[in-house]
C-alpha positions as CSV (number, residue, x, y, z in Angstrom):
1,X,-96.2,32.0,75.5
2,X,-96.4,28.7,73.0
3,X,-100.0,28.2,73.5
4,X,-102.7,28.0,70.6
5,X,-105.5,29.7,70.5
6,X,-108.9,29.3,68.2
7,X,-110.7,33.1,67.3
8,X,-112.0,34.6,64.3
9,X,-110.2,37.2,61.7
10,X,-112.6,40.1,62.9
11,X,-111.5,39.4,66.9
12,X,-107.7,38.5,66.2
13,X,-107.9,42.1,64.2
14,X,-110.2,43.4,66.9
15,X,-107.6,42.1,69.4
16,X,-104.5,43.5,67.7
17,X,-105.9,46.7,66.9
18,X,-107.8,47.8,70.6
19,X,-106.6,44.5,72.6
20,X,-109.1,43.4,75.2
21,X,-112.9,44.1,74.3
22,X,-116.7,42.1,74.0
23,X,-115.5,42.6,70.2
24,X,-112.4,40.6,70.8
25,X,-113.4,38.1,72.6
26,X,-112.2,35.3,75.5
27,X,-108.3,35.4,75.2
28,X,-105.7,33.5,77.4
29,X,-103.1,35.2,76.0
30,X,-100.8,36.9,78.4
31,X,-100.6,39.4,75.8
32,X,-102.9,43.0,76.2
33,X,-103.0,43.0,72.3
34,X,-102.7,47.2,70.6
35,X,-100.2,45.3,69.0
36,X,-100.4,48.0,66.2
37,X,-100.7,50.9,68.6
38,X,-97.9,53.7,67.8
39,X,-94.9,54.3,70.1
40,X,-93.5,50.6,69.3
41,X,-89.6,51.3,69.5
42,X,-87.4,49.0,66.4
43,X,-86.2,45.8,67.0
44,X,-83.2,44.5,65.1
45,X,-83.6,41.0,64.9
46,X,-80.1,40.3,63.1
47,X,-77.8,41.3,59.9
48,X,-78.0,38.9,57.1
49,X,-75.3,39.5,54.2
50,X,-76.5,38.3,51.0
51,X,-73.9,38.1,48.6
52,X,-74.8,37.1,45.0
53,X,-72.9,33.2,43.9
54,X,-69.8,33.9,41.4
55,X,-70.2,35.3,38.4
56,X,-74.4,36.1,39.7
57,X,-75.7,39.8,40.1
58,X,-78.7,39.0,42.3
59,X,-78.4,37.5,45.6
60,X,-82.3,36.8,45.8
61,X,-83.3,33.7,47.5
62,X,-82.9,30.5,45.6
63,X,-80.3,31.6,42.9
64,X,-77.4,30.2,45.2
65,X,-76.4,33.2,46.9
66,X,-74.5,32.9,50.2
67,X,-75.8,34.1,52.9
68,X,-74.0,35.1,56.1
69,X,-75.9,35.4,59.7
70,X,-75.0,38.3,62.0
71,X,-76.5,39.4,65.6
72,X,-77.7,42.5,65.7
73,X,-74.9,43.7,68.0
74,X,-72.4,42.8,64.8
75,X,-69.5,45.5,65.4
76,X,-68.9,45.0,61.6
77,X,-72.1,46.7,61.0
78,X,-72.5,48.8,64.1
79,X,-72.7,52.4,62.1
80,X,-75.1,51.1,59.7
81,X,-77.7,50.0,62.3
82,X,-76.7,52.4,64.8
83,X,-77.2,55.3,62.0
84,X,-80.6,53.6,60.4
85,X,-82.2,53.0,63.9
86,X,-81.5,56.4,65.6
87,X,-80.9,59.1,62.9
88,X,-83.3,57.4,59.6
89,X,-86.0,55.8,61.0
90,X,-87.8,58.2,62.8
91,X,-88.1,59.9,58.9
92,X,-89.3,56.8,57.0
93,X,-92.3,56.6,57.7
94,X,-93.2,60.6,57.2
95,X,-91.1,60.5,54.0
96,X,-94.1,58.3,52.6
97,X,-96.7,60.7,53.6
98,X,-97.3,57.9,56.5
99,X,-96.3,60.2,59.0
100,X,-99.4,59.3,61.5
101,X,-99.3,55.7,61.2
102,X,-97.2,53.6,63.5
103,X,-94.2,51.5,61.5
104,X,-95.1,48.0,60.4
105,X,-95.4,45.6,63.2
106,X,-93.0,43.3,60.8
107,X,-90.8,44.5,58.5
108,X,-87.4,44.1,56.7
109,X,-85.0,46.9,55.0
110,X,-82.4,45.4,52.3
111,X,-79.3,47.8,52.1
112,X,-76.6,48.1,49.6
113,X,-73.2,49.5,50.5
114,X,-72.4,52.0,48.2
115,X,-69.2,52.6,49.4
116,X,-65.3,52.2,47.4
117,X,-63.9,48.9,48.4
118,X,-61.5,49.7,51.4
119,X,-64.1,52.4,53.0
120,X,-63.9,52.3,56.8
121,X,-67.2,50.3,58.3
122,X,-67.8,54.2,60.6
123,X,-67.4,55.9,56.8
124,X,-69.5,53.8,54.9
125,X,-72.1,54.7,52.8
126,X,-75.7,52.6,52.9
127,X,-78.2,53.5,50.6
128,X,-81.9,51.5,51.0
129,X,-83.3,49.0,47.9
130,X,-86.3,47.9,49.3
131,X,-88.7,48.4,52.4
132,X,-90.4,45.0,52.8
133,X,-93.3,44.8,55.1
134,X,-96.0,42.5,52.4
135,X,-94.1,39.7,52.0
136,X,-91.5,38.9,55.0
137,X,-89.2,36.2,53.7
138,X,-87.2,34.2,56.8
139,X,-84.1,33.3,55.2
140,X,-83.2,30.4,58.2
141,X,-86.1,29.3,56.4
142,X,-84.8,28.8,53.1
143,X,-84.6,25.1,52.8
144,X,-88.2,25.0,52.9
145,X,-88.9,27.0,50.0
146,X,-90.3,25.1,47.3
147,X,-88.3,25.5,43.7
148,X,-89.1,23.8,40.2
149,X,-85.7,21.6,41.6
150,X,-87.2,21.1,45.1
151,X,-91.3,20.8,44.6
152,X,-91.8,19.0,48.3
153,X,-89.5,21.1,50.2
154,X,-90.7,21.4,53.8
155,X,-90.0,22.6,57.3
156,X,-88.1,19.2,57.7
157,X,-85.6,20.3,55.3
158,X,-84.6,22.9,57.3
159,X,-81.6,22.1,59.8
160,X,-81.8,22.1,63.2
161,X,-79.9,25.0,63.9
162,X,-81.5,27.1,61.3
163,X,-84.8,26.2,63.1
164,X,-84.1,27.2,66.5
165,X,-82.9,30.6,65.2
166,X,-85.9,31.0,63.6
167,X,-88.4,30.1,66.2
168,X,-86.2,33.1,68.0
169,X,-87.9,35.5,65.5
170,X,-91.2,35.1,66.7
């Protein structure tokens, strides 16, 4: 609701974790807080295909990969989420003995197509390389990231468009 809001760590975690209490404090937030209450349902916030730069093997942010930005309707990946949001996910987080807690309330999966070149996208095979839910990166965001090459990068490096996508994530 772009307002700003002054509390301490123990309310905002008081606030998040039971929402509206004497604990929690005064909030004008239109929000009811339990933001970590179970029963949240996925959101796909988009597809972004990192490939690594010629001749690279790693397509890790800042070693020139190129990075390709999808909606998360993209038919060109439509099994992959469709089989990862509906059929996977509801295992994940009891295959790491989690199985009572609710799912991260951000959170990013990186996938690597282990398919033959020429697979159909419905026959394709996607196994998981990482669960990231510690450290989030934003990759509209890139142009801020500070590098031996770039030590005063900032959100002003980051283009206009890039920005507005990313204020769409929240």
């Amino acid at each position: 609701d772009n307002h700003e809001e002054e509390h301490t760590v123990g309310e905002f975690i008081e606030f998040c974790v039971n929402g509206r209490t004497d604990k929690s404090g005064e909030w004008t937030s239109k929000g009811v807080g339990k933001y970590l209450e179970g029963g949240k349902d996925a959101s796909l916030i988009g597809v972004i295909h990192k490939k690594p730069k010629e001749g690279g093997i790693s397509a890790v942010g800042g070693t020139g990969s190129i990075y390709t930005f999808y909606g998360p309707d993209e038919p060109l990946f439509k099994s992959l989420t469709e089989n990862f949001l509906q059929k996977d996910l509801p295992h994940v987080m009891p295959s790491l003995d989690l199985a009572d807690e609710p799912l991260p309330l951000w959170w990013t999966t990186d996938f690597i197509n282990a398919s033959p070149p020429g697979t159909k996208a419905e026959d394709e095979k996607w196994i998981v390389g990482e669960f990231n839910c510690s450290c989030v990166g934003i990759s509209r965001c890139l142009a801020a990231y500070c590098k031996e090459d770039t030590p005063n990068a900032s959100w002003d490096d980051i283009s206009e468009e890039d920005k507005a996508e990313a204020k769409k994530m929240g």
